[in-house]
C-alpha positions as CSV (number, residue, x, y, z in Angstrom):
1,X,20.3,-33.6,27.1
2,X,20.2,-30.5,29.6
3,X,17.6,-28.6,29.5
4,X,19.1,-25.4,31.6
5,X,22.7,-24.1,30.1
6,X,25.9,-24.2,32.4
7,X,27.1,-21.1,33.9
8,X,29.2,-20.4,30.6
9,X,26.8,-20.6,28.5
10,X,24.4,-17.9,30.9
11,X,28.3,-15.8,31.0
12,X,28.6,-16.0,27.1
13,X,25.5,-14.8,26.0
14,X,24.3,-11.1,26.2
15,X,20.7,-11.2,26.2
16,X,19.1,-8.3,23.4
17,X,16.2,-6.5,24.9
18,X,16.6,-8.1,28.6
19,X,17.3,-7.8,32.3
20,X,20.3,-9.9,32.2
21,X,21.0,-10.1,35.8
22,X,17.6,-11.0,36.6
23,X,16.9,-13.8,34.1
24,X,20.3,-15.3,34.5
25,X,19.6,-15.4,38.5
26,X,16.6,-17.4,37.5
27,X,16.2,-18.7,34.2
28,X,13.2,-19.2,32.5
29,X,14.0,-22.2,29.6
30,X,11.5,-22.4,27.1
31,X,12.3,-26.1,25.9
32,X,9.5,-27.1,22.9
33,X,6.2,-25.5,21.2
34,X,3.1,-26.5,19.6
35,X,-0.1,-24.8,18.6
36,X,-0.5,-22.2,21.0
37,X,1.5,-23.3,23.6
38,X,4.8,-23.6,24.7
39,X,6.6,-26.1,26.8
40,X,9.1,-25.4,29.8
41,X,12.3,-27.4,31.2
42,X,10.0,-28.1,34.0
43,X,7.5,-30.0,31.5
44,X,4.8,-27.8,31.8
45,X,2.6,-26.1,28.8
46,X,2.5,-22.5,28.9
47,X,0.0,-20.4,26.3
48,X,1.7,-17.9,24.3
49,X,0.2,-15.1,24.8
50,X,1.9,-12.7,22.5
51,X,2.6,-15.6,19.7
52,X,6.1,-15.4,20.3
53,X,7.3,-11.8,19.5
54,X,4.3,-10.9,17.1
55,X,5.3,-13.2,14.7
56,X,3.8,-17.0,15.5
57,X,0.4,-16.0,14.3
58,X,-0.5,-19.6,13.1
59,X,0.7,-21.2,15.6
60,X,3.9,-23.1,16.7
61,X,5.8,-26.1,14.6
62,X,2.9,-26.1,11.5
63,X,4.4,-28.8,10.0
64,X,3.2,-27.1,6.4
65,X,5.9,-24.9,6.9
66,X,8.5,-27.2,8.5
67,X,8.4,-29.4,5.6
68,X,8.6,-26.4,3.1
69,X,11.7,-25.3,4.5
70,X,13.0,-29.3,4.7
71,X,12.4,-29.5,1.1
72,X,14.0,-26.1,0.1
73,X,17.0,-27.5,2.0
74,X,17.4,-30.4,0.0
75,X,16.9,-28.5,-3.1
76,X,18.6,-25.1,-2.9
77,X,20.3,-23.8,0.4
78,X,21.7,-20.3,-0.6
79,X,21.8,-18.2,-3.4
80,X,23.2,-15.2,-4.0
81,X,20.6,-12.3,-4.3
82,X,22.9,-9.5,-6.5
83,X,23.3,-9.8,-9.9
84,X,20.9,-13.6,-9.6
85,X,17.8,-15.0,-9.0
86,X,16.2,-17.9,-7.9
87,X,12.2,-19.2,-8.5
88,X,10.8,-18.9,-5.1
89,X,12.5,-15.1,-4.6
90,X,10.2,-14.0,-7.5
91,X,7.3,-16.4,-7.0
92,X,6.9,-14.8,-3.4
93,X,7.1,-11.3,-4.9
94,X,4.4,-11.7,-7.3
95,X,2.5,-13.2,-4.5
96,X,2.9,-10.2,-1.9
97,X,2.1,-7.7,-5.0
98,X,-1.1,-9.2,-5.2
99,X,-2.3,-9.2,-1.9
100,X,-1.1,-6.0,-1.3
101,X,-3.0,-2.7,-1.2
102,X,-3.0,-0.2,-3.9
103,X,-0.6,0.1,-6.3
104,X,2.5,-1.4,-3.9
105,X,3.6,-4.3,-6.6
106,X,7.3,-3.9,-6.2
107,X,8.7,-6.2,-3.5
108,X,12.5,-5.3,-1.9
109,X,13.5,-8.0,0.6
110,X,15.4,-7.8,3.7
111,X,15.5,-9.6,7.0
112,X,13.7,-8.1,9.8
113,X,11.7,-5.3,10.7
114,X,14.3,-3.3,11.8
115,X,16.0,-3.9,8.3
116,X,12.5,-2.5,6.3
117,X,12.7,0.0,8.1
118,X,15.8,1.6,7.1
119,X,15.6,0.4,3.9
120,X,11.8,2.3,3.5
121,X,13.5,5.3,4.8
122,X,16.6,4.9,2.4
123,X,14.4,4.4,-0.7
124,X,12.4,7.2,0.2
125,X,15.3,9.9,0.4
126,X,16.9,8.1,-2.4
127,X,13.4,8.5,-4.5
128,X,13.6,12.0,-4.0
129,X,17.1,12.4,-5.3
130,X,16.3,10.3,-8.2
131,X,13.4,12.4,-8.8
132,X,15.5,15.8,-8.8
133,X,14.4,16.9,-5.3
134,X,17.6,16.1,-3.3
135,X,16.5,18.6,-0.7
136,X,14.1,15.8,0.3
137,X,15.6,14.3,3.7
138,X,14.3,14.4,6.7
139,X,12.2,12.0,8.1
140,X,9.6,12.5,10.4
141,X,8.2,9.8,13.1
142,X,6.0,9.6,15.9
143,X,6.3,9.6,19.7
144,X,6.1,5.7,20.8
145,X,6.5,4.9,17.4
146,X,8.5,1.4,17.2
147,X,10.7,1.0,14.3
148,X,13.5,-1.3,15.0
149,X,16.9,-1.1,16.9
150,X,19.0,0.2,14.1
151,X,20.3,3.3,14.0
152,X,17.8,4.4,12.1
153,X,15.2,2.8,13.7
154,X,16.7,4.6,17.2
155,X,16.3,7.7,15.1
156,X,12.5,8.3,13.7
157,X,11.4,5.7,16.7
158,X,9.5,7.6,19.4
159,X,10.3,5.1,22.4
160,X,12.7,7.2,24.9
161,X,14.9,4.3,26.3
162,X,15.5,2.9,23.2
163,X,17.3,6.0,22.5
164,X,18.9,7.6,25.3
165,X,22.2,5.7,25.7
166,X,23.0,6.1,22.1
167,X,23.1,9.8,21.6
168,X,22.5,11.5,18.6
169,X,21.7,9.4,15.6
170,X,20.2,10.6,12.1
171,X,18.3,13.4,11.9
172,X,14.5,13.3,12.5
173,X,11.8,14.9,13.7
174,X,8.1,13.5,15.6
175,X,4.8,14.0,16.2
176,X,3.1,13.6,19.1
177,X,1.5,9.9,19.6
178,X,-2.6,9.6,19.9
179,X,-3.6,8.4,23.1
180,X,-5.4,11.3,25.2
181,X,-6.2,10.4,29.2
182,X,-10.0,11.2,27.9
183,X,-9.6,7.9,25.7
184,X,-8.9,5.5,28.3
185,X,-11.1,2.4,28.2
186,X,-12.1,2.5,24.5
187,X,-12.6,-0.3,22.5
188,X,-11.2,-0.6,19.3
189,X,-10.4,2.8,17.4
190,X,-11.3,6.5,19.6
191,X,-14.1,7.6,17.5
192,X,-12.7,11.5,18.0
193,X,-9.3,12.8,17.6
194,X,-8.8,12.3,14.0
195,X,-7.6,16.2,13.8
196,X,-3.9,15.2,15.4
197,X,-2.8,14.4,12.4
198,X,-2.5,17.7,11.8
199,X,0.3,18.1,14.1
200,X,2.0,17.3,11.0
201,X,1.2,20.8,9.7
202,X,3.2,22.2,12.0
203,X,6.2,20.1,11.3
204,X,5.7,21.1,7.6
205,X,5.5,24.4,8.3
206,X,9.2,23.8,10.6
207,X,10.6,22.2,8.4
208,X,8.9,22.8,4.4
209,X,7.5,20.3,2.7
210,X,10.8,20.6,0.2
211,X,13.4,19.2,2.9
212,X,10.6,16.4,4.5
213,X,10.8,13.0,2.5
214,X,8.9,10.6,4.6
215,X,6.5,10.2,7.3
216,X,6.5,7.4,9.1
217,X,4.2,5.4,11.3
218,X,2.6,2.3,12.9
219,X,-1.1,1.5,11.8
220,X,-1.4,1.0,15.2
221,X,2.1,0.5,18.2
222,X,2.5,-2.6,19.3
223,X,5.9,-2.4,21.7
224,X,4.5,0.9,23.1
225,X,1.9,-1.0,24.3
226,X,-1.0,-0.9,21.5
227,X,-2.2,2.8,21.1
228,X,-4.5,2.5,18.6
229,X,-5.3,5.5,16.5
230,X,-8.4,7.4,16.2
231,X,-11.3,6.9,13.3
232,X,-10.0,9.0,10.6
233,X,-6.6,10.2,11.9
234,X,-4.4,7.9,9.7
235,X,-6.8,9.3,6.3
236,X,-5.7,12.4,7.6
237,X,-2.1,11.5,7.1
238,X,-2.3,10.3,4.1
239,X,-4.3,13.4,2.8
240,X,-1.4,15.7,3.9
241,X,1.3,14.1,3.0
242,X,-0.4,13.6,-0.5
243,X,-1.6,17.2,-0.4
244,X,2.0,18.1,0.6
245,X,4.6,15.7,-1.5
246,X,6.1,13.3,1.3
247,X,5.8,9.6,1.3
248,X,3.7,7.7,3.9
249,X,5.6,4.8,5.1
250,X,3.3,2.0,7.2
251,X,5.7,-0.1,9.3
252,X,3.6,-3.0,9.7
253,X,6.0,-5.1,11.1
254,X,3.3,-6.3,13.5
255,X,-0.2,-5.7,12.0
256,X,1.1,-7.2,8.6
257,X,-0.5,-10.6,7.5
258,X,-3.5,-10.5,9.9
259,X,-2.9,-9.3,13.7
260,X,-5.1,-6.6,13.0
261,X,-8.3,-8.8,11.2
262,X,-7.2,-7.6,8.0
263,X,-4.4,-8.6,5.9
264,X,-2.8,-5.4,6.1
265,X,-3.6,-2.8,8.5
266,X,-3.6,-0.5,5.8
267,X,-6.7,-2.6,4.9
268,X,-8.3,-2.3,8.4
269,X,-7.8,1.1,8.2
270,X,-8.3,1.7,4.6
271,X,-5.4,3.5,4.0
272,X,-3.0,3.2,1.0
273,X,0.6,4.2,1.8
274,X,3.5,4.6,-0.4
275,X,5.5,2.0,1.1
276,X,4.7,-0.9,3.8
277,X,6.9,-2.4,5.9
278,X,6.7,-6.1,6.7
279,X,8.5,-9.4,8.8
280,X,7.5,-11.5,11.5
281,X,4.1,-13.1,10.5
282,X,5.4,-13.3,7.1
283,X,7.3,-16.5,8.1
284,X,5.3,-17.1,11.3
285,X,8.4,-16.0,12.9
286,X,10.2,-19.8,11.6
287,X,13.0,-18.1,9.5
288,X,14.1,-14.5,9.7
289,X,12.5,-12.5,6.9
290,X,11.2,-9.3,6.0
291,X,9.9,-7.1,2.9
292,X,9.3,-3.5,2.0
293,X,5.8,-3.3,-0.3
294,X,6.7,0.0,-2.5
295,X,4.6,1.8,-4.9
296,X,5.1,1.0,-8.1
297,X,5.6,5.0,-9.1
298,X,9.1,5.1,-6.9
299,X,10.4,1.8,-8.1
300,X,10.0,3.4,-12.1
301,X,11.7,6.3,-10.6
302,X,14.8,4.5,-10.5
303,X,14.6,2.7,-13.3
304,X,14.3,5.7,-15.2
305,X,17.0,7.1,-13.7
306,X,19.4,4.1,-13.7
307,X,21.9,5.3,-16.7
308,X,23.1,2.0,-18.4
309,X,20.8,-1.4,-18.6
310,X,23.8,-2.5,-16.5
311,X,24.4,-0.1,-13.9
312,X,22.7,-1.4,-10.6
313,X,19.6,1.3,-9.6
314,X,19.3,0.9,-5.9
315,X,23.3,0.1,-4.4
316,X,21.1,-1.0,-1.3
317,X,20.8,-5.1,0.1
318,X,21.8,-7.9,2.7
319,X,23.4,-10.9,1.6
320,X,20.3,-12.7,2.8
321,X,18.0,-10.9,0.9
322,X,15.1,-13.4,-0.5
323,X,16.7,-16.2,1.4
324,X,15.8,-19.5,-0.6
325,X,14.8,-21.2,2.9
326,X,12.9,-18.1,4.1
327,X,10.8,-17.8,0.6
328,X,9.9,-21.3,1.1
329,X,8.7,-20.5,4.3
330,X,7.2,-17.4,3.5
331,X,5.2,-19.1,0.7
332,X,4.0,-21.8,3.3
333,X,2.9,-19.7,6.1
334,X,1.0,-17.2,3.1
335,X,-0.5,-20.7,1.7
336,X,-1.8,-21.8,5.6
337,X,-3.0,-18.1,6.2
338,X,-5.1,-18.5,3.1
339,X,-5.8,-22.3,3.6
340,X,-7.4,-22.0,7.4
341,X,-8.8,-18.5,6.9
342,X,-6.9,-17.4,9.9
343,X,-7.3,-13.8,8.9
344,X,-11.0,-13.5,9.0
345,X,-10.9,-15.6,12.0
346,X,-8.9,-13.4,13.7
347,X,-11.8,-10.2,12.7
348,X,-14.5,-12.8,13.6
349,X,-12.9,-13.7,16.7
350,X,-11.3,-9.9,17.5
351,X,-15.3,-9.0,19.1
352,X,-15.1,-11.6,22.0
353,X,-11.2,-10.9,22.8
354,X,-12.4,-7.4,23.2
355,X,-15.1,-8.3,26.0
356,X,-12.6,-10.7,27.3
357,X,-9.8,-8.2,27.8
358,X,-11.9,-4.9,29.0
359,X,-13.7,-7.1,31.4
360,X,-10.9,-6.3,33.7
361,X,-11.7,-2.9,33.5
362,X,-12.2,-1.5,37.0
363,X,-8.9,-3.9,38.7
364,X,-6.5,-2.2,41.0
365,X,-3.4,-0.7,38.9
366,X,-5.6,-0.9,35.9
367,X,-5.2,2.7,34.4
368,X,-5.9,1.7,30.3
369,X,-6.6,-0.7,28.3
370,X,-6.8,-0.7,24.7
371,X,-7.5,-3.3,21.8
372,X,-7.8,-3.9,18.1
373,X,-8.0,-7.1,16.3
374,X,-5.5,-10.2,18.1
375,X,-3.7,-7.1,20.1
376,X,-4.4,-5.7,23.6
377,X,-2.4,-3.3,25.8
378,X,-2.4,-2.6,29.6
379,X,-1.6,0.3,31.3
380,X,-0.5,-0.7,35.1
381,X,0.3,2.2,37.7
382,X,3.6,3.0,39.1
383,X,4.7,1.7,41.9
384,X,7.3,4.2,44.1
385,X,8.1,6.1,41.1
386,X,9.2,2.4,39.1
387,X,7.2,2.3,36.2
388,X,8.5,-1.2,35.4
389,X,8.0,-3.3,38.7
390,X,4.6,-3.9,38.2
391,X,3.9,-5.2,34.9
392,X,7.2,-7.0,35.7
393,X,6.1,-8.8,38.6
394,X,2.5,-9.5,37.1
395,X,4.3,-11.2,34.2
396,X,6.4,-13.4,35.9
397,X,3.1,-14.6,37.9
398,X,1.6,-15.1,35.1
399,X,4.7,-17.3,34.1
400,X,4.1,-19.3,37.1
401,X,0.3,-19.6,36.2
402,X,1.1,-21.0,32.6
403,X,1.1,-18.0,30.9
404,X,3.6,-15.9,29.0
405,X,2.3,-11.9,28.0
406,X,5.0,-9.3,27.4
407,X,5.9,-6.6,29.7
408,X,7.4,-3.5,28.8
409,X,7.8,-0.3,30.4
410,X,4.6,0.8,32.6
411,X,2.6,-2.1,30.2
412,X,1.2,-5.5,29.7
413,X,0.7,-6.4,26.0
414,X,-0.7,-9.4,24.2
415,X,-0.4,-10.7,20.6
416,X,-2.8,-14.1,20.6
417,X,-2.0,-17.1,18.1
418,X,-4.3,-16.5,15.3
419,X,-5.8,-19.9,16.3
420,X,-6.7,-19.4,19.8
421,X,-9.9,-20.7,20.7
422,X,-12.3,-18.9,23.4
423,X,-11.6,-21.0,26.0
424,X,-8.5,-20.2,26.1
425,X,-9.0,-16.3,26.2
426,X,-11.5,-17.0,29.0
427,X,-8.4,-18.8,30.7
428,X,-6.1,-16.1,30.0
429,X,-7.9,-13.3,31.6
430,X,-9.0,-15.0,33.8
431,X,-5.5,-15.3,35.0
432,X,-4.4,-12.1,34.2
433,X,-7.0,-10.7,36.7
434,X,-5.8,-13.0,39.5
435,X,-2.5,-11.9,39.1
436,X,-3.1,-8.7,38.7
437,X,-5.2,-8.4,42.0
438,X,-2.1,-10.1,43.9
439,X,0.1,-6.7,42.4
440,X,1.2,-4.5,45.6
């Protein structure tokens, strides 16, 4: 069987999130995986540097989960999620209640990040109405903040060209993102800057506190290229949007499950929000899945307000919703997490990733670099006014080395497989600094 598609095939499909012209020019096949690698349709291995797209944490084809989802298939394929239920749907919720923080027992499933995110946001205007504050509706985001491709995602997402060709979506309003030129270099969290959260003030005081339902936010970006926040600055949030009335939504779509060294990042940061927005690592990126963690005060909100035993409280969910397969695989990839101890590993191993990657501090084109936990971002200089060309061309190098990191914008990110030894990060960066000393 081919291992490159015919020119129909490379005509048919419009790539999401891509540079057609350019990869269809050239394709770059990714043909097989295993552990932390990945394997080519020229037969060679190639380290995954960003496990996949966040989301392979535990590395590629575990055949704990494989087997899971082989089983669920023989057993129970599809089931409908309104108005029925099936075991693993409810099993998995009672299992995400309990590892989650707080008081965030009530599980809502969906199917991506982009899909908790707009159902986080829903739930949280819809709280408000249901509460007798239907005033309560704007939402308010953060510069670079990632939060899907949806429209609402487009909307209280902070990343400019994921918004410009769309033109005005729902209403929202930012605050500024964290990074300060002063910071460049740090490792780990800034130890001063906590006060921006209070930007937020201002936005209140725009806006009132009786129109504002939700804040939302990364623990810490990951497609903007990891800006990670300052020591204190997310307690802060919290305190003003408690002090204030407005939910605090974490969209954890990347630092859920362990990326950060912590289960949640809410735990690395110890932080309780109101509701937390999870996918990807959830089913180490094997099945399309996600979930939205809310506090157990909103969900009795609707209940209480629900009118008849039979009327339905939330008219909000996907017809995938708690997917039979992707429970199964959920449940699996929780079970390895737990079995392995890949979480700890990842804060025991976070310490030597963080030498590793600032040891290239000083490189040409090098302008940031910043890390927490299993994450790292790069900051590379524009070239003529392109802030794109470089990380792009460093990238595809690095492809040619055996080595796939993500680009985006003027940045070079990286998302290691929770089970990456230290040879391998010594290999990494080791590359990373020959190509990057090749960049024009």
């Amino acid at each position: 069987m081919s291992t490159q598609p015919t020119q129909a095939g490379l005509d048919a499909y419009w790539m999401p999130y891509s540079s057609n012209r350019e990869f269809k020019a050239n394709p770059r096949m990714i043909t097989g995986a295993e552990g932390a690698y990945y394997m080519d349709d020229r037969g060679r291995r190639i380290f995954d540097g960003l496990s996949g797209l966040w989301t392979c944490g535990a590395g590629h084809n575990r055949t704990e989960i494989s087997s899971a989802i082989s089983k669920q298939l023989g057993e129970l394929d599809y089931a409908p999620a309104f108005q029925f239920g099936h075991n693993k749907a409810f099993e998995l919720a009672e299992r995400l209640a309990a590892m989650a923080p707080g008081d965030l027992n009530r599980v809502f499933y969906v199917n991506s990040g982009s899909e908790a995110a707009d159902t986080a946001t829903k739930i949280a205007r819809a709280y408000w109405r249901q509460s007798g504050q239907p005033n309560k509706t704007r939402l308010i985001g953060r510069a670079k903040g990632y939060h899907g491709a949806s429209w609402g995602g487009i909307s209280f997402g902070g990343i400019g060209n994921n918004r410009k060709l769309w033109g005005h979506a729902l209403d929202a309003d930012h605050i500024h993102h964290t990074w300060r030129p002063e910071q460049a270099f740090t490792q780990g969290s800034p130890e001063d800057g906590a006060e921006r959260a209070d930007e937020l003030l201002d936005r209140i005081a725009l806006h009132d506190a009786s129109n504002i339902a939700a804040v939302i936010v990364e623990p810490f970006s990951g497609s903007a290229g990891v800006i990670i926040p300052p020591v204190g600055y997310l307690k802060r949030l919290r305190e003003i949007c408690t002090e204030h009335n407005i939910l605090l939504i974490f969209d954890e779509v990347i630092t859920g499950f362990g990326r950060a060294g912590a289960t949640f990042g809410a735990d690395a940061f110890d932080v309780v929000p109101d509701m937390i927005c999870c996918a990807k690592q959830i089913t180490n990126g094997v099945i399309p899945m996600g979930a939205v963690l809310i506090k157990d005060e909103i969900y009795r909100a609707f209940m209480e307000a629900g009118g008849a035993e039979h009327n339905i409280e939330l008219p909000h969910g996907y017809t995938y919703s708690g997917h039979p397969v992707a429970c199964a695989a959920a449940l699996a990839t929780l079970d390895l997490l737990e079995r392995d101890q890949l979480i700890p590993r990842v804060a025991e191993m976070a310490p030597y990733f963080e030498q590793a990657i600032h040891s290239l501090k000083g490189l040409a084109h090098i302008l940031d670099i910043r890390n927490y936990g299993f994450a790292a971002g790069l900051s590379i200089a524009h070239k003529d006014g392109d802030p794109a060309i470089r990380p792009y061309k460093i990238a595809m190098d690095l492809w040619e080395k055996g080595f796939y990191v993500r680009y985006g914008g003027d940045t070079l990110q990286l998302g290691l497989p929770f089970i990456t030894e230290s040879h391998e990060i010594d290999s990494l960066i080791n590359a990373m600094g020959e190509s990057i000393k090749n960049a024009e």
